[in-house]
C-alpha positions in Angstrom: 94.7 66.4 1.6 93.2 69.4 2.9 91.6 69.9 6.4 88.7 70.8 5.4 88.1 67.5 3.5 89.8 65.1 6.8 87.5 67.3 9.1 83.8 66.6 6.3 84.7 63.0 6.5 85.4 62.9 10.5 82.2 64.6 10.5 79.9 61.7 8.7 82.4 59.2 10.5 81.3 60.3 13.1 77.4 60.5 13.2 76.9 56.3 11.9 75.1 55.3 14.7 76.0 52.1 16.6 74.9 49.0 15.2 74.9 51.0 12.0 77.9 51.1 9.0 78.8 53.0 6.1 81.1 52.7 3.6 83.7 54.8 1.8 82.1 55.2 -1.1 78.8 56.7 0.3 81.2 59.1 2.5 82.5 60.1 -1.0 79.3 60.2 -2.8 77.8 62.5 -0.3 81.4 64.9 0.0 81.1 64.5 -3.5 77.9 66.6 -3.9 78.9 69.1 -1.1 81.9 69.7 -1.9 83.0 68.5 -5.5 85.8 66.7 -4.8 87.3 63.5 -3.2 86.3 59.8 -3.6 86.5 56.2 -1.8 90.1 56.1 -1.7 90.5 59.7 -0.4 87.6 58.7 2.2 89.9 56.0 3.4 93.0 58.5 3.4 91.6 60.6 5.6 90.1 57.8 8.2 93.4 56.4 8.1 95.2 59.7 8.8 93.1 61.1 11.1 89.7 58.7 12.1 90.9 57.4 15.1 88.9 60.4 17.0 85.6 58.4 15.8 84.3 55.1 15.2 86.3 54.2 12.6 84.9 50.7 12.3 81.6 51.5 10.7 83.2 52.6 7.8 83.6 49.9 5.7 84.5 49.2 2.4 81.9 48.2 -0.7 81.9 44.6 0.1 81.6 45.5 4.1 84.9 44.3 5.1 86.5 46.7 7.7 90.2 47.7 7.1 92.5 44.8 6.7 94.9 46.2 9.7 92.4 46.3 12.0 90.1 43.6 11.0 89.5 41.8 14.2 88.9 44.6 16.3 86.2 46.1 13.8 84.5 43.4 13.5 84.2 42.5 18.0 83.2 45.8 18.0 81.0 45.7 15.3 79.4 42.7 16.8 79.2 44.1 20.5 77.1 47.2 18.5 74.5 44.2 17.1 75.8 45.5 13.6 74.4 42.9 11.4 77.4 40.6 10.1 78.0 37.5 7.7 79.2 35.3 10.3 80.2 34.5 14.0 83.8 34.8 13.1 86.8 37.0 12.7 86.6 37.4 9.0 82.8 37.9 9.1 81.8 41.5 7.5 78.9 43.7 7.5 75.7 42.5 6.0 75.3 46.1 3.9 71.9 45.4 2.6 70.8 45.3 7.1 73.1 48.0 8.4 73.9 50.3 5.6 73.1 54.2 7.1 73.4 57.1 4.9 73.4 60.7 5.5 69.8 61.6 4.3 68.2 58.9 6.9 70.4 60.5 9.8 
């Protein structure tokens, strides 16, 4: 995976606000259209390789779960953020359809 890929995904990663998520796919979508390459499972390469510089957890996958690994911490600090989520619990996930930010609205 090239840098300058890892460094266009850190980049929107980066600038979710808190409170706010995002997933892979719309990180792809958007890279897709600047730079004609990559998709949802390259997004997730990259944050896994290289996203702990940003806040990782408000990238979340199409059905709002955060990644599997790292599930609990996501979502506490998800939650701490107000992000809206499905339920009070560990396994809760985001509420797209509330929190979803992309790009364009920045």
């Amino acid at each position: 995976m090239d840098e300058e890929y890892v460094e266009a995904v850190l980049d929107l990663a980066d600038r979710v606000p808190a409170g706010r998520a995002t997933t892979y796919g719309v990180i792809a979508e958007v890279l897709a259209e600047r730079l004609g390459r990559g998709g949802p499972r390259s997004v997730g390469q990259a944050m896994a390789r290289a996203g702990g510089a940003v806040a990782w957890w408000r990238v979340v996958n199409a059905s709002g779960e955060p990644p599997a690994a790292y599930r609990a911490d996501a979502v506490a600090r998800l939650r701490a953020e107000g992000c809206p989520l499905t339920s009070a619990g560990d396994d809760a996930r985001v509420v797209l359809r509330a929190a979803v930010w992309w790009p364009e609205n920045d």
